[in-house]
Structure formats: C-alpha cells, structure tokens
C-alpha positions, 0 to 999 in steps of 0.5 A, a space after each residue: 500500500 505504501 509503496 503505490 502512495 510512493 509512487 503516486 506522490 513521485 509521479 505527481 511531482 514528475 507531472 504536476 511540477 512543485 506541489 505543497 504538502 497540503 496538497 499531496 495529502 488532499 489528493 492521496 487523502 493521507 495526512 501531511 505527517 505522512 507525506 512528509 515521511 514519503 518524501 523523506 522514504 524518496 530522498 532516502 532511496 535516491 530519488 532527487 526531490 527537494 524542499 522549496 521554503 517560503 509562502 510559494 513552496 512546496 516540494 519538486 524534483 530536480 529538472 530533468 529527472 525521468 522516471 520510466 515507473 509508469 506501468 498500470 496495475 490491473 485494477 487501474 487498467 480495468 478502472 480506465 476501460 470500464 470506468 469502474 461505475 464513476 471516474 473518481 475512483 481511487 483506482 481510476 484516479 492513480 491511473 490518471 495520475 499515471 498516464 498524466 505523468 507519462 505525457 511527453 512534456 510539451 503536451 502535459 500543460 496543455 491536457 491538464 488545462 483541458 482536464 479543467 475545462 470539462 467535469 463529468 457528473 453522475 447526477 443531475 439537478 434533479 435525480 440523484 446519483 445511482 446507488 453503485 455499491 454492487 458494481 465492483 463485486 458485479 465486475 469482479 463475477 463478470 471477469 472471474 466467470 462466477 456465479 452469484 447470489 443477490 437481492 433484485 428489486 424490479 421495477 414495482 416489485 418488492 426485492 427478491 433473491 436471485 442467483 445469476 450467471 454474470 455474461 457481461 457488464 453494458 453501460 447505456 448513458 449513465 446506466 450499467 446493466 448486468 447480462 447475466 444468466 437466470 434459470 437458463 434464460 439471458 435477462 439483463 438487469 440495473 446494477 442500481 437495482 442489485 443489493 446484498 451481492 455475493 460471489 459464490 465459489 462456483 463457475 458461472 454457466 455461460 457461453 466462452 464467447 459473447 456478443 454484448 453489441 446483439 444482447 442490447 440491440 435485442 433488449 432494445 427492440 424488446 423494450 422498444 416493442 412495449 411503445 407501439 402497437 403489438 400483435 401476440 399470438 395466443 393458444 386458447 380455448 374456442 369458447 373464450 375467443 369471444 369473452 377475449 374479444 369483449 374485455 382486451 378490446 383488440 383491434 383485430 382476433 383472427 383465428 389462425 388455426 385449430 385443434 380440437 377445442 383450442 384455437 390459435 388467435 392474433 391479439 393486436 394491442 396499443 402496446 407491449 405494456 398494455 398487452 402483457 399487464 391485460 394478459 396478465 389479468 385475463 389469465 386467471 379467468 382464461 385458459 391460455 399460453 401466449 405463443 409469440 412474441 417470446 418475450 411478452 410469455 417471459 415477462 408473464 412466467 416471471 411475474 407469476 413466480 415473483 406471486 408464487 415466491 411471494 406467496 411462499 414467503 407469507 
C-alpha cells in the first residue's frame, strides 16, 4: 500500500511540477505527517526531490529527472476501460495520475488545462446519483466467470433473491446493466437495482464467447416493442375467443388455426405494456399460453413466480 502512495506522490511531482504538502495529502487523502515521511522514504532511496521554503513552496524534483515507473496495475487498467461505475475512483484516479505523468512534456500543460475545462457528473439537478455499491463485486463475477447470489428489486416489485450467471457488464448513458444468466434464460438487469451481492465459489454457466453489441440491440427492440402497437399470438380455448374479444378490446382476433377445442388467435394491442399487464389479468379467468412474441410469455412466467415466491414467503 505504501509503496503505490510512493509512487503516486513521485509521479505527481514528475507531472504536476512543485506541489505543497497540503496538497499531496488532499489528493492521496493521507495526512501531511505522512507525506512528509514519503518524501523523506524518496530522498532516502535516491530519488532527487527537494524542499522549496517560503509562502510559494512546496516540494519538486530536480529538472530533468525521468522516471520510466509508469506501468498500470490491473485494477487501474480495468478502472480506465470500464470506468469502474464513476471516474473518481481511487483506482481510476492513480491511473490518471499515471498516464498524466507519462505525457511527453510539451503536451502535459496543455491536457491538464483541458482536464479543467470539462467535469463529468453522475447526477443531475434533479435525480440523484445511482446507488453503485454492487458494481465492483458485479465486475469482479463478470471477469472471474462466477456465479452469484443477490437481492433484485424490479421495477414495482418488492426485492427478491436471485442467483445469476454474470455474461457481461453494458453501460447505456449513465446506466450499467448486468447480462447475466437466470434459470437458463439471458435477462439483463440495473446494477442500481442489485443489493446484498455475493460471489459464490462456483463457475458461472455461460457461453466462452459473447456478443454484448446483439444482447442490447435485442433488449432494445424488446423494450422498444412495449411503445407501439403489438400483435401476440395466443393458444386458447374456442369458447373464450369471444369473452377475449369483449374485455382486451383488440383491434383485430383472427383465428389462425385449430385443434380440437383450442384455437390459435392474433391479439393486436396499443402496446407491449398494455398487452402483457391485460394478459396478465385475463389469465386467471382464461385458459391460455401466449405463443409469440417470446418475450411478452417471459415477462408473464416471471411475474407469476415473483406471486408464487411471494406467496411462499407469507
């Protein structure tokens, strides 16, 4: 721990040029009692840093002094690629501080005016930041391959415990969505939504091989589809066709097929949520099974083992 604060002071000075005690301690959050024993632990191990007295002082190296210690460890690689939920991490903050000093000098002024010029928040003026307490411990089953245990709490649901197979992680704005496996089913889910995470000792049942781009250009449509009109192909008894055609309020029930007693009928509705809130109603009272669209069937097995879990627990 000691070590990577060394390096971090000894990069700051390499990059930032004369810094004061007080302001090495506010960037490394450590007391200036401790900065001033890292200066002496780097004078001491022949690093040229040198004390400028007076009201515009501080500490410095000797101009010229290069240093090739620049090299990124793991989690402050992973913090610049993934952004680790928020750019102030202290992972992401000692890479920073890194590629900072790794800057050929004629272009290091330069990006740290522009550093200056631009700040990125989580939050707006009025919705606040997205609780990500889940996502370092997410990221870590997602890189590792491993499965997990969690609290999920859907929208307009009360949490429930899931355990899931972790695919991959998607930022989408400043939303992180997890891809992750649940009963044998690909779900995505909001990493701010997750609580009570633990990293089970077990490989996570996924595929070696996956394409993040597919499984959000397929949730996009299926999202997408609950804002326009939708047709849903049922399997239901020919006796309810009518009573179907009364309380849905359709603009269309074409019978397509039958079976003995059963028939296959097209719903058309105003949209998805519509469609599977109303089938969700009607399938206490009607016996029937959504045939397509896949999702809209999913979304109903869903809520009716959230029910029975429920159900269960009371």
């Amino acid at each position: 721990m000691r070590a990577e604060r060394l390096l971090s002071v000894l990069m700051m000075l390499r990059s930032r040029g004369q810094m004061t005690a007080a302001a090495l301690a506010a960037e490394l959050e450590v007391s200036e009692r401790t900065v001033l024993r890292d200066i002496e632990a780097l004078s001491l191990s022949g690093v040229p840093v040198y004390a400028e007295r007076g009201r515009n002082g501080g500490f410095a190296l000797v101009e010229g002094y290069r240093t090739d210690l620049t090299g990124l460890t793991l989690d402050e690689a992973i913090a610049l690629l993934s952004g680790n939920g928020r750019i102030d991490s202290p992972a992401a903050a000692s890479a920073f501080r890194k590629l900072e000093a790794a800057l050929p000098e004629v272009h290091r002024g330069r990006v740290a005016e522009a550093s200056q010029r631009i700040l990125v928040r989580p939050e707006g003026f009025v919705r606040s930041a997205q609780t990500m307490d889940a996502l370092a411990p997410v990221q870590q089953a997602v890189f590792e391959g491993r499965r997990i245990r969690v609290m999920y709490q859907a929208r307009g649901r009360e949490p429930r415990e899931r355990v899931l197979d972790p695919i991959g992680l998607i930022v989408a704005g400043d939303t992180w969505y997890l891809v992750a496996n649940s009963s044998g089913q690909e779900r995505m889910y909001r990493v701010s939504r997750i609580s009570e995470i633990t990293v089970l000792d077990e490989p996570a049942d996924r595929s070696d091989q996956v394409d993040l781009d597919d499984v959000w250009e397929r949730s996009r449509v299926a999202f997408r589809s609950q804002f326009t009109p939708l047709d849903v192909v049922i399997d239901c008894r020919r006796d309810d066709v009518p009573r179907i055609d009364g309380p849905i309020t359709t603009l269309s029930v074409v019978e397509i097929g039958t079976d003995g007693d059963r028939v296959r009928a097209t719903l058309r509705f105003g949209d998805g949520g519509r469609a599977v809130g109303i089938l969700w109603a009607v399938s206490f009272q009607l016996d029937l099974e959504v045939v397509e669209p896949a999702w809209v069937a999913d979304e109903l097995i869903a809520r009716a083992s959230s029910m029975l879990e429920r159900q269960r627990r009371g």
